[in-house]
Every structure is written in C-alpha cells, then in structure tokens.
C-alpha positions as CSV (number, residue, x, y, z in Angstrom):
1,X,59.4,60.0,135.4
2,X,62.6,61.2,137.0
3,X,61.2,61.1,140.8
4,X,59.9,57.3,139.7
5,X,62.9,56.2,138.5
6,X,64.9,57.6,141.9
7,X,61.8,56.2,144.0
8,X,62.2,52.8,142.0
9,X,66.1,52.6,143.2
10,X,66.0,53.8,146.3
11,X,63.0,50.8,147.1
12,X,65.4,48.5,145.6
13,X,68.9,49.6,147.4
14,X,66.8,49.4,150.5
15,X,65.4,46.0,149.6
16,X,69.4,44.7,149.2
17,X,70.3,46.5,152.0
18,X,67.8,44.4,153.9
19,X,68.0,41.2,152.3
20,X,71.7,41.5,152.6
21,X,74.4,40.7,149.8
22,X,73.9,36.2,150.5
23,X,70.1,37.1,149.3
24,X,71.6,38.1,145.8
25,X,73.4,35.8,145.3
26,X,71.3,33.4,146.2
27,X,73.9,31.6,148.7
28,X,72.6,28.7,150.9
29,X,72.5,28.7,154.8
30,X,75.4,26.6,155.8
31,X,74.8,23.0,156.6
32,X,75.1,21.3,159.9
33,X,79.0,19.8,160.5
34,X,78.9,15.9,159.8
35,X,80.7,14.0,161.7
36,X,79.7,10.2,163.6
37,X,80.2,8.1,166.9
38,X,81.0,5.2,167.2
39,X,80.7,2.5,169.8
40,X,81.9,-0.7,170.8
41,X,79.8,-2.4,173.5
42,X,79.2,-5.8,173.2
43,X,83.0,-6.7,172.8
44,X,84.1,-9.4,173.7
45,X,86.3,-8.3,176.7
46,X,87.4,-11.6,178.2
47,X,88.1,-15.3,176.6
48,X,90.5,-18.1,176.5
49,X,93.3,-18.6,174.3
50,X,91.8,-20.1,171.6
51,X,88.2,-18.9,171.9
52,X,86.2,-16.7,169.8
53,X,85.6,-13.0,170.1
54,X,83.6,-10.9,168.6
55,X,84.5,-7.0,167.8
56,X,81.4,-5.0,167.8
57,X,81.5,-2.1,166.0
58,X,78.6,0.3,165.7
59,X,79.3,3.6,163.5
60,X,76.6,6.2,163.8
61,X,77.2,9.1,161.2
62,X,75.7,12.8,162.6
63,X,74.7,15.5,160.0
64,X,74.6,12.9,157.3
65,X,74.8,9.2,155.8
66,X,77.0,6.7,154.5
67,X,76.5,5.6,151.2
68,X,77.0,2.3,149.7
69,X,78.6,4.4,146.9
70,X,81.4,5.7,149.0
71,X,84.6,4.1,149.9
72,X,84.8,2.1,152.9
73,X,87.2,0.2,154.8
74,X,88.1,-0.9,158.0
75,X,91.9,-2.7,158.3
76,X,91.6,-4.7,161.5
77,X,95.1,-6.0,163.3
78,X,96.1,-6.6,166.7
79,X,98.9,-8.4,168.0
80,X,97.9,-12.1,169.5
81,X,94.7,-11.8,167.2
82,X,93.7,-14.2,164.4
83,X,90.7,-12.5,162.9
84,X,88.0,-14.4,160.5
85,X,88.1,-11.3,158.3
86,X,90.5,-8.9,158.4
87,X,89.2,-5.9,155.7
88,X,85.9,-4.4,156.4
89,X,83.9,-3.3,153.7
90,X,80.5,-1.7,153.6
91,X,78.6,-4.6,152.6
92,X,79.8,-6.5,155.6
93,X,77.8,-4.3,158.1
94,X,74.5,-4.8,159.1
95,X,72.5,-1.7,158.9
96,X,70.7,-0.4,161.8
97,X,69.0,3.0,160.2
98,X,71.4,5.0,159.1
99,X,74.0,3.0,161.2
100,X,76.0,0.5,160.4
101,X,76.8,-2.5,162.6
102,X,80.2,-4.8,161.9
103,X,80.7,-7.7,164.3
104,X,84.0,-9.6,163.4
105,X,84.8,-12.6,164.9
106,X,88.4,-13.3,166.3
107,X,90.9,-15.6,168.2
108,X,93.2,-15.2,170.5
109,X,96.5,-17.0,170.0
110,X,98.4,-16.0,173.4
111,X,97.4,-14.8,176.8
112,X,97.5,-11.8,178.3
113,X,96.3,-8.4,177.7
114,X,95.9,-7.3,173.9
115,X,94.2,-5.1,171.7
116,X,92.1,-5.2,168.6
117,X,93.0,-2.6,166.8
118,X,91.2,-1.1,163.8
119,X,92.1,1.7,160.9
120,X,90.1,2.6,158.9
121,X,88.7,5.6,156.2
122,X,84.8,6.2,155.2
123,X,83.0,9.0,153.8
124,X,79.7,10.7,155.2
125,X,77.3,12.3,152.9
126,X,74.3,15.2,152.8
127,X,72.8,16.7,150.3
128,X,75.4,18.7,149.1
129,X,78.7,16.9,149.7
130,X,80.7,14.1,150.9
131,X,83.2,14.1,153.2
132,X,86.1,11.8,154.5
133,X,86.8,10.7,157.7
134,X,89.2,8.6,159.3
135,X,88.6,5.5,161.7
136,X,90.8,4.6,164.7
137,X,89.8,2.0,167.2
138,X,91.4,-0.1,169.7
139,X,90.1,-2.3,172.7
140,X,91.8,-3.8,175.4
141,X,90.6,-7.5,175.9
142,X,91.9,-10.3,178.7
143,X,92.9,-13.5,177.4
144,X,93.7,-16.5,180.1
C-alpha cells in the first residue's frame, strides 16, 4: 500500500508539474485587449456660411461591443459651429454590426477654417468585463 500511495503522488506532482499552477486554479487564458477605431469620412469638409454639414462619425469597437446598457456620450462643440444636437447618446447612432454610425448635422456661422470638435466617454464590453474609454475628435472644415 505504501509504494501505491508514493506511486499515486508522484503521478499527481507530475500531473501539476505539467499542467502548471493556472491549471489548478482553474485561471482563464487572458482575453484579447479591446479597444476601437474610429473614422470620419463622409464629413462634410467644405460649405458656405450658413449651409449644413454633416459630422460623420463611425466607431468601430475591436475585442468587444458596445452595449446599449453602457454609458455613452459624445459632447460636440466647435467654435463658428451651430450644431442640430449637441449631446450624443447611444440611441442616436445607427448601428452598422457591431458599429455605430452618428451623423450630426451642423451650421456654420462664420468663414474661415474651423473645427468640429467632439469629447466624448463610452464603454466596450466582452464576456467578462467592461471597459471605459475616452473619445477625442476634431476636423478641420472650410467655410467661404
């Protein structure tokens, strides 16, 4: 019974040995880093005083999804720049898969060159987690 019992431990040390310390534990393989793109062709580049713009914004999340759930918003300003609406939320997008598609409509109230500017904060999810990031954009535009 004695050399069982040693044959019995020695199969299982070798067993942890192999599996490794993450087997017994039962820890996950790491997942893949979220993170997004974003894109905005189809901006209206050039216009007239007075004309309307449109800002298109198309936010692509990597490793993950954005959930309706989650916190969104997008803060848009820009001196020279009336917008139609100013505070993006999630339900103002169009979704395009697991993208989401904003396309804001704006005036310009003086000539020259400006920027649309947007700030902004929304969260990506997988399986596991959620995780915040923060949104930055600004275009140059003409306006004669």
């Amino acid at each position: 019974q004695t050399m069982i019992r040693a044959s019995l431990l020695f199969l299982i040390g070798l067993c942890v040995s192999l599996a490794g310390p993450a087997a017994l534990a039962g820890e996950k393989k790491p997942l893949p880093k979220m993170s997004y793109e974003v894109t905005t062709d189809g901006t209206t580049r050039e216009l007239k005083v007075g004309e309307d713009g449109t800002f298109a914004i198309l936010l692509r999340p990597i490793n993950g999804i954005i959930k309706k759930e989650t916190p969104f918003n997008l803060a848009l300003s820009g001196d020279g720049i009336t917008w139609s609406k100013a505070k993006l939320k999630y339900d103002d997008a169009k979704k395009d898969k697991e993208a989401l598609r904003f396309a804001p409509t704006f005036k310009a109230t003086q000539a020259g060159e400006l920027q649309l500017k947007g700030d902004g904060a929304f969260f990506i999810c997988n399986a596991e987690l959620c995780q915040r990031f923060k949104l930055a954009l600004s275009e140059a535009i003409k306006t004669k």
